[in-house]
N, C-alpha and C positions, 0 to 999 in steps of 0.2 A: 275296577281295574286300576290298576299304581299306575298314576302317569308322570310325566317330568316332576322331578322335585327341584325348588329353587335352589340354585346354588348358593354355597355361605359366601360370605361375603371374608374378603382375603383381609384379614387383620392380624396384627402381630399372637392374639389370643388364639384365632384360627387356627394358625401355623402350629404356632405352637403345643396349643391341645392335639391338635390334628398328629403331631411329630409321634406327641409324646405315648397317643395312642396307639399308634404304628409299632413304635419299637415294644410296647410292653406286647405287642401279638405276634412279632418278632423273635423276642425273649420265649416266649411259650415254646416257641414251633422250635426252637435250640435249644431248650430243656426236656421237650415230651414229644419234639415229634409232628406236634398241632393239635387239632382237636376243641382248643380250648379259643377261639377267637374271639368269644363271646365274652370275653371279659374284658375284652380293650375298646367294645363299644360304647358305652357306658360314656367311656372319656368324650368318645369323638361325640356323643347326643348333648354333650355338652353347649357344643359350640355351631349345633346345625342339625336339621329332621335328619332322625333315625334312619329313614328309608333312603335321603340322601349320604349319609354313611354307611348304608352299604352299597351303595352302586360307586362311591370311592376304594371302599374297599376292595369291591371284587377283582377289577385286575390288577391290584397291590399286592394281594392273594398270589399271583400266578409267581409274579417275581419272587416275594419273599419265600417262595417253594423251592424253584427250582435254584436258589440263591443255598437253601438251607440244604438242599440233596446233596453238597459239599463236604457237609458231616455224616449224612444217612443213606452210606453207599451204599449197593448192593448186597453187598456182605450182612448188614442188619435187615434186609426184609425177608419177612416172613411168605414165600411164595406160594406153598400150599394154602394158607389164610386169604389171602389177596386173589387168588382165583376166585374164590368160594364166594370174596366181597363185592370185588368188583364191579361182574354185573347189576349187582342188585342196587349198588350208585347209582350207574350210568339210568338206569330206571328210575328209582327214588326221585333223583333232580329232573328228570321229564313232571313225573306230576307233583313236585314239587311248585313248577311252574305252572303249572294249569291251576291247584292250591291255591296258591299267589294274585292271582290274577281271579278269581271267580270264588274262595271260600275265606271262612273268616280265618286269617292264620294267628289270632287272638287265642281261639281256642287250641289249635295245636300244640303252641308253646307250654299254655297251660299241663296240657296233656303229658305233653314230656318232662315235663319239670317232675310231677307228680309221680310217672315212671321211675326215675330216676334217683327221685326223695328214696324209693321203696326201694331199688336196689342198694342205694349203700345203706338204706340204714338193715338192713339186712346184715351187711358186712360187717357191721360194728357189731351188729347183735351177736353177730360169729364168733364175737373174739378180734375181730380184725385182723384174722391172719387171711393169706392166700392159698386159697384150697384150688388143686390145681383139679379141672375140669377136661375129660375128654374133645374134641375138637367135635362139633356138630356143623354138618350141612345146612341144614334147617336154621338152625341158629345163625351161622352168617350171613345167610340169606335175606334174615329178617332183617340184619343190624345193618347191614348194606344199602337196603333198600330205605328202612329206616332212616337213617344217617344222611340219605341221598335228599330224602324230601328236607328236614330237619336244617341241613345245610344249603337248600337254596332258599327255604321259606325263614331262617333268620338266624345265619351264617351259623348255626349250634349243631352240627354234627357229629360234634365228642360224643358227648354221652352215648347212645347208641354204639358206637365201634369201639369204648372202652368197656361198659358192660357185656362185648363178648370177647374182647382182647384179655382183660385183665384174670379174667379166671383158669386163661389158658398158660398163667404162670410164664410167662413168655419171658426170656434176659432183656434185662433192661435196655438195651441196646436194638435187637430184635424187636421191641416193644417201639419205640420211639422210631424206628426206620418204618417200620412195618404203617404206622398211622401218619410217618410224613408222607412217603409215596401214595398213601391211599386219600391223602386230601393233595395231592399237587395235581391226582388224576380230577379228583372232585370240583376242587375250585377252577384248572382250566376248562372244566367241562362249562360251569355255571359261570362262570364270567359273561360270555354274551350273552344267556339270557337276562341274567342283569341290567348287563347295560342298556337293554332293551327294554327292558323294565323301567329304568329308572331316566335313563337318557341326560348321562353329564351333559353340563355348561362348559363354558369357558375357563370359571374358576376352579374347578372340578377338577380339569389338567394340569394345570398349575401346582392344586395342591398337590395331586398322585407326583408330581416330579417333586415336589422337595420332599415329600414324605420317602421316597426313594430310596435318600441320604441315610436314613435312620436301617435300613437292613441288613447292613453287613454287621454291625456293632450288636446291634438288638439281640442277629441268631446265635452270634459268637460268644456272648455274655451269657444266651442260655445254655449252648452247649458247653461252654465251663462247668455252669452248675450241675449239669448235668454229670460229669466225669465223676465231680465230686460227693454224689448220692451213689449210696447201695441200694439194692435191690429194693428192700423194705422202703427205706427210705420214699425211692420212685413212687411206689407202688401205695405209699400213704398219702403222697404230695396230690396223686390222680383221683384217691380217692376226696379228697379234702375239696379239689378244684371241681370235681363233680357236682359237689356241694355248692359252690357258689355258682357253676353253670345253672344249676338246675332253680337256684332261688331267685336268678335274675331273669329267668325265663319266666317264671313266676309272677315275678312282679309286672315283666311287660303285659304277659297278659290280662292280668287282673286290670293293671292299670291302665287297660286299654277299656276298658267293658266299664270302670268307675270314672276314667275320664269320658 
């Protein structure tokens, strides 16, 4: 079982990687929506245990959501999809937490990485175009569910919800509202298990408030970029970013079983 992690210790490198990690998971969620949080970790295992960055993370999460809903108003989500998702989150992140706490989540990561290698390169194999696919029940169900566990056991819930998002040819706007709402539901859900998980310190607080500073800029600089791609565009950016979701999950795993 994950018990307290030490807190880092507050130094100007702290802060600062700490900042700098924030706004680039920021910038994601104002370019695509979210999905992709897994790439701003990386920065933060820099400067302090992994598992203590994500229990910084997780209610950093809640705000930088409902900060970003600002850009992905109703009008962009996709509510026939999100019925279909939904539940199968609100599930997912239950035995996500049981995972976490009693299975190796070494191998999981592995496991999706490896999913997720084979769906894009699938795409590439295609041609790389967007071959628009009928809406399946079954299928959101699974990505939902999937997604749920995926993003409490190590904050990577993209891949899953873009592998059934992105073949539904969705407007790029539609697309990016559609997976912000569906991780603002996700992450306030998995924040207290988190914390309870992980159980911040003192300096824990601390940081989550300066890292704070960094969220209005971060989502605002991604929803620029975002105006400024086309459809394709989008739609190649996600699949690129899947790519590096998927080989950083990769590596933690592997690098957990060789460490």
């Amino acid at each position: 079982m994950i018990t307290a992690a030490a807190a880092p210790e507050l130094t100007t490198a702290t802060i600062l990687v700490a900042f700098a990690g924030v706004f680039l998971i920021c910038f994601m969620k104002g370019a695509f929506g979210g999905g992709f949080a897994i790439v701003g970790i990386p920065l933060l295992s820099i400067v302090m245990d992994p598992v203590a960055a994500g229990g910084l993370l997780a209610p950093l999460f809640v705000a930088m959501d409902l900060y970003a809903l600002r850009y992905w108003k109703p009008s962009t989500w996709s509510r026939p999809d999100l019925v279909l998702l939904l539940p199968g989150l609100v599930i997912g992140i239950g035995f996500g937490y049981l995972l976490f706490r009693f299975l190796d989540h070494r191998a999981i990561a592995i496991m999706m990485a490896t999913i997720t290698l084979i769906f894009v390169g699938l795409w590439f194999v295609g041609g790389g175009r967007v071959t628009i696919r009928p809406r399946s029940s079954p299928k959101a169900i699974a990505a939902g569910l999937t997604s749920g566990i995926t993003t409490m056991v190590a904050h990577s819930g993209g891949p899953p919800l873009a592998m059934y998002l992105l073949p539904l040819g969705l407007g790029k706007e539609v697309y990016a509202g559609t997976t912000s709402l569906f991780f603002t539901v996700g992450n306030a859900i998995k924040a207290v298990p988190w914390l309870l998980l992980v159980r911040p310190a003192g300096n824990d607080w601390i940081l989550m408030a300066t890292c704070l500073l960094a969220i209005p800029s971060g989502v605002w600089l991604g929803w620029r970029i975002h105006e400024r791609l086309d459809q394709r565009q989008l739609y190649r950016a996600c699949y690129g970013l899947l790519v590096v979701t998927a080989l950083k999950l990769l590596w933690d795993g592997a690098s957990g079983y060789l460490g």
